[in-house]
C-alpha positions in Angstrom: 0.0 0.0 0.0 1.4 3.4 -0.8 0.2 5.8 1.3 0.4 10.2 0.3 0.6 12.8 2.6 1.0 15.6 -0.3 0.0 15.0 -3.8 2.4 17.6 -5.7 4.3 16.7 -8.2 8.0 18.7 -7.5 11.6 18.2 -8.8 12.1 17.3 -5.0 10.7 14.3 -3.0 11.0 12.6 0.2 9.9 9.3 1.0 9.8 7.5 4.1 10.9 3.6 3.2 9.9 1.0 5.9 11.5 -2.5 6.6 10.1 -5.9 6.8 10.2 -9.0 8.8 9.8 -12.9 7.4 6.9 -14.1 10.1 8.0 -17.2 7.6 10.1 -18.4 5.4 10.6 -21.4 3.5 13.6 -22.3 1.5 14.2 -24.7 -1.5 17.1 -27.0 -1.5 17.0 -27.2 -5.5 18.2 -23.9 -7.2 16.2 -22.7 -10.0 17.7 -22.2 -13.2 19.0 -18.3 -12.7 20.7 -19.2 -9.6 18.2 -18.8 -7.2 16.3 -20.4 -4.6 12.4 -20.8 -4.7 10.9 -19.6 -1.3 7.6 -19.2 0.5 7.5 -16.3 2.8 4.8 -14.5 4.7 6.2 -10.9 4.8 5.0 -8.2 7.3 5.9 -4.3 6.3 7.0 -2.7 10.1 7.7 0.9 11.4 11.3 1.1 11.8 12.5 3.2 8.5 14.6 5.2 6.4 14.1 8.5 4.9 15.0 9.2 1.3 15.2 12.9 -0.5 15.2 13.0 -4.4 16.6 16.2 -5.8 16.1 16.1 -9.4 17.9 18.7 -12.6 18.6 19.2 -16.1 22.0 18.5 -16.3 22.7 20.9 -19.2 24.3 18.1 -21.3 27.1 18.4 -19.3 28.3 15.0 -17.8 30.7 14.7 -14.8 33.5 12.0 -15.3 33.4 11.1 -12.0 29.8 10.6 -12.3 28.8 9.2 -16.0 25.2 8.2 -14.7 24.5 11.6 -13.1 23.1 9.8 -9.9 24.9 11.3 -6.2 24.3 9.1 -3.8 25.0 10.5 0.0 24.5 8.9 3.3 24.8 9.2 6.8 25.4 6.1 7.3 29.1 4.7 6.2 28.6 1.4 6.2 26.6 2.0 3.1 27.7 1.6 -1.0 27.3 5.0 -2.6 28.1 3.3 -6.0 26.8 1.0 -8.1 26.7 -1.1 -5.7 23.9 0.0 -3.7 20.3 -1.0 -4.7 19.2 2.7 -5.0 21.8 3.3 -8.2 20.6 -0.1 -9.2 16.8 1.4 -9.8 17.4 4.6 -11.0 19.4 3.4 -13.8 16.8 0.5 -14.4 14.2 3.9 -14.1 16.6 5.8 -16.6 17.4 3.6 -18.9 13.7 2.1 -19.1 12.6 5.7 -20.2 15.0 7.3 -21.8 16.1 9.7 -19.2 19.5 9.1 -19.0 22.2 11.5 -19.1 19.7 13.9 -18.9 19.4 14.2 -15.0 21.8 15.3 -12.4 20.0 13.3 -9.4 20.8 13.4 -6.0 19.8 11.0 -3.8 20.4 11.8 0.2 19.7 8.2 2.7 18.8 8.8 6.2 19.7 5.0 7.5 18.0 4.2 10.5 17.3 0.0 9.3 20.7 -1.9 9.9 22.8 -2.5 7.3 22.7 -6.8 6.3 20.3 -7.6 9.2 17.7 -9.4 7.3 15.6 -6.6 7.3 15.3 -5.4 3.8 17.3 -2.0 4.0 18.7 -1.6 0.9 15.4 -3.3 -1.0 13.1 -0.8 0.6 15.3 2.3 -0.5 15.6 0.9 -3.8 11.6 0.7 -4.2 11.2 4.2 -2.8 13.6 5.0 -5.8 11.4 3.6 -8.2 8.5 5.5 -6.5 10.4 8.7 -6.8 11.7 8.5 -10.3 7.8 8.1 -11.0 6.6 10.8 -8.9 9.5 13.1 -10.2 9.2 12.4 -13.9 5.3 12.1 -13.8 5.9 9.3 -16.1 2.2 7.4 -15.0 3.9 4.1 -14.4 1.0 1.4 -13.7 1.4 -0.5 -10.8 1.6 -4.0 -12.3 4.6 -2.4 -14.4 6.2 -0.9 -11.1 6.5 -4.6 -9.9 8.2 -5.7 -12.9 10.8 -3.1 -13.0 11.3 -3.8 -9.0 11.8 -7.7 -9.9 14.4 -6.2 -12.2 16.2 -4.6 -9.1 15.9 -7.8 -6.2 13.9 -10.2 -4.4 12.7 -8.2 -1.9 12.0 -5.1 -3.8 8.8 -5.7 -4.9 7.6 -6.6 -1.5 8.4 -3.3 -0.5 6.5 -1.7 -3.4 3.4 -3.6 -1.6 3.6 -3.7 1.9 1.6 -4.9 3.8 1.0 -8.8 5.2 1.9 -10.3 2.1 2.5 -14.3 0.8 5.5 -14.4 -0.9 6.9 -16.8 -3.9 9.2 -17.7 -6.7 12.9 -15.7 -5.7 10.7 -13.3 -3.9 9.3 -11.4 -6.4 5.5 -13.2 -6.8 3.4 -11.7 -4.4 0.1 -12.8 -3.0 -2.0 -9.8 -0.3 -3.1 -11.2 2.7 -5.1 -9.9 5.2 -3.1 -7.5 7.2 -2.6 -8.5 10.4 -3.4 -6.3 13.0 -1.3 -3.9 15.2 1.3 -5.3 16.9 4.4 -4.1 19.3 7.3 -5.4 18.0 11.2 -5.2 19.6 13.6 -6.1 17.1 17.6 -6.5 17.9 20.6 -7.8 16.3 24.3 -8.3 18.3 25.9 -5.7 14.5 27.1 -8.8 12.6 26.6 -7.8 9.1 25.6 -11.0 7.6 25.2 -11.2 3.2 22.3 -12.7 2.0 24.3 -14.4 -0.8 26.5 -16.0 1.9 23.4 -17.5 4.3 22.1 -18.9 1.0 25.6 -20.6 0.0 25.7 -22.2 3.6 22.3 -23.3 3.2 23.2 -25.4 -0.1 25.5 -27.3 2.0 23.8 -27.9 5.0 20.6 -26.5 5.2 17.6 -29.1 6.3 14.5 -28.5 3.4 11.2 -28.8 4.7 8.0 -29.4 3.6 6.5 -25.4 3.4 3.3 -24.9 6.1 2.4 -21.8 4.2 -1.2 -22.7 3.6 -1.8 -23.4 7.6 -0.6 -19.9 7.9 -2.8 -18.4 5.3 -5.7 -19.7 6.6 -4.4 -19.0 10.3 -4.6 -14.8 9.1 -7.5 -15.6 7.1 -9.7 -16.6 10.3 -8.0 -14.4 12.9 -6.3 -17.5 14.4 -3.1 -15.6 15.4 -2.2 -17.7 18.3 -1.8 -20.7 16.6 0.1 -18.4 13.9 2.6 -17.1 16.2 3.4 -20.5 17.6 4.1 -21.6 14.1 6.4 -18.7 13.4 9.9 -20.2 11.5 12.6 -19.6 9.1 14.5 -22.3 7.5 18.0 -20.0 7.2 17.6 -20.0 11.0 19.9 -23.4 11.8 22.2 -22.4 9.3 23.0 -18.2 10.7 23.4 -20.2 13.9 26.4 -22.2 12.8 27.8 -18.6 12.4 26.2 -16.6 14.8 25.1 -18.4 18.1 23.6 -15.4 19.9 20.7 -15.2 17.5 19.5 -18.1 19.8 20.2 -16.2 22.9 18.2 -12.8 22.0 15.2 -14.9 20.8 14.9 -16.7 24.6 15.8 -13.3 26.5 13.2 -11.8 24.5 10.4 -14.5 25.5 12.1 -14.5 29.0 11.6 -10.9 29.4 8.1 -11.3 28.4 7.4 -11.1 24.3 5.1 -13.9 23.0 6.6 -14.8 19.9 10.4 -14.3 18.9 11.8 -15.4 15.4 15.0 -15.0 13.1 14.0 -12.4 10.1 15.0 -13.2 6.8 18.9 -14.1 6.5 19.4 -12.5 9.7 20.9 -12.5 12.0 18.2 -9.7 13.4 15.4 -11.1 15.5 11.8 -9.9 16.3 10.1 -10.2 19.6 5.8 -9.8 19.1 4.9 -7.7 22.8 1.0 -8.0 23.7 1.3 -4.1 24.4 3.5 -1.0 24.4 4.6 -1.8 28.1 5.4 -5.2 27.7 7.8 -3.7 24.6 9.3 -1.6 26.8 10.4 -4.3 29.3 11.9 -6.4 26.6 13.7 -3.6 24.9 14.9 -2.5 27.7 15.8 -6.1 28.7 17.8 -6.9 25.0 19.8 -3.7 25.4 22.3 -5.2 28.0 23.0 -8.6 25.4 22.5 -6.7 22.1 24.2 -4.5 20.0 21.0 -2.5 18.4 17.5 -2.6 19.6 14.9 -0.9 18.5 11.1 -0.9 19.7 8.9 -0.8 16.4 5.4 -2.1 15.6 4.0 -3.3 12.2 2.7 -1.6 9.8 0.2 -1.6 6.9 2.4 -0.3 4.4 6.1 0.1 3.1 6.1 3.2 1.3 4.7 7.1 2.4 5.5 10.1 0.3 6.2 12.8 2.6 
């Protein structure tokens, strides 16, 4: 769902780019033929966030050595690409290239990170959707929303999740997306002991000694269909899980304290190693992110969230 605040269209944007958890996730022993893995995944959009700001200008024809595309790419976060390596370049060029816009543009593109960097939490696919939401905004280029999802598949997995938001079902590499009903507001305390952990890496580990399973994924869906969250919440798993473990054994640890301190469901999110604790209410939050801060490197106290994308 994306949500507007202001309906201008100006040659400067900001939008606010939420993160996402994996309530489930399934994984494939058998790659597909592009490399990937097929996965089911019940994805849920959550508060935490980064803020984006799109400056957008004729460039004059003149193009900067240093910066052939015309995109800028600033940060205050340095743990962050500001090349082509970062998901944000990635779309825009898609965006340029797609409609002949390129070399045209001197775009500057400013990150406010607050979502850890390689914690599972889809940082870098969220900014890169907001990018593609931009570029549209910016350009008033009319881009249909079925199209929008295609050109996100283009950019990653998770990116077209993050056009969505939401409680979504999740398939293929990621990228086939089926809405569910949202689920309702929840607390959620989410922490991480600052590993940076690569996707790519969790998946390569997996190959060779990850444990497939037979995917539960219609149980869920019909566990949100008919408002059956407790039996959803005890059923909450991610196959990569065992396999971040071998590397990171404190994943383990923040998912009991968590519970211990009084959260009523606690899972791994996506390739981790980031962990989500479900609180019945704000105090109870409080308790256990108060708790995680003496064990954990980052905590944050969050909630989840109908949507993944606001334009500010």
């Amino acid at each position: 769902m994306l949500l507007y605040s202001k309906m201008e269209i100006k040659k400067k944007l900001t939008i606010r780019a939420s993160g996402k958890i994996n309530l489930y996730l399934n994984v494939s022993r058998n790659l597909r033929s592009d490399g990937y893995h097929e996965i089911r995944s019940i994805m849920q959009s959550i508060g935490l966030s980064d803020e984006l700001t799109y400056k957008v200008k004729a460039n004059g024809n003149k193009i900067d050595p240093a910066k052939p595309n015309g995109i800028y790419i600033t940060s205050n976060d340095i743990n962050i690409p500001l090349d082509e390596k970062n998901l944000v370049h990635k779309a825009a060029i898609i965006m340029l290239d797609e409609y002949k816009l390129k070399n045209k543009y001197k775009i500057e593109i400013n990150i406010k990170k607050h979502i850890p960097v390689c914690a599972g939490l889809a940082g870098g696919s969220t900014n890169a959707a907001a990018t593609l939401v931009a570029l549209n905004e910016i350009f008033e280029l009319k881009i249909r929303y079925p199209r929008l999802l295609k050109l996100a598949a283009l950019v990653g997995s998770d990116v077209p999740f993050c056009i969505k938001g939401g409680t979504v079902l999740a398939g293929g590499r990621g990228e086939k997306l089926g809405q569910l009903q949202d689920l309702p507001f929840y607390w959620l305390v989410l922490a991480t002991d600052g590993r940076k952990l690569h996707t790519k890496d969790i998946y390569g580990m997996f190959d060779l000694i990850g444990k497939e399973v037979k995917s539960k994924h219609r149980e869920l869906i019909k566990n949100i269909k008919e408002r059956q969250y407790d039996i959803l919440f005890n059923n909450l798993e991610n196959d990569l899980e065992k396999v971040v473990l071998t590397e990171d054994e404190k994943v383990e640890l923040l998912k009991d304290k968590a519970k211990e301190l009084g959260a009523f469901a606690a899972q791994m999110t996506g390739s981790g190693p980031t962990i989500f604790a479900f609180c019945a209410d704000l105090m109870s939050a409080r308790k256990v992110f108060e708790g995680l801060k003496n064990c954990a490197d980052r905590v944050f106290l969050t909630h989840t969230a109908p949507g993944s994308l606001v334009i500010l």
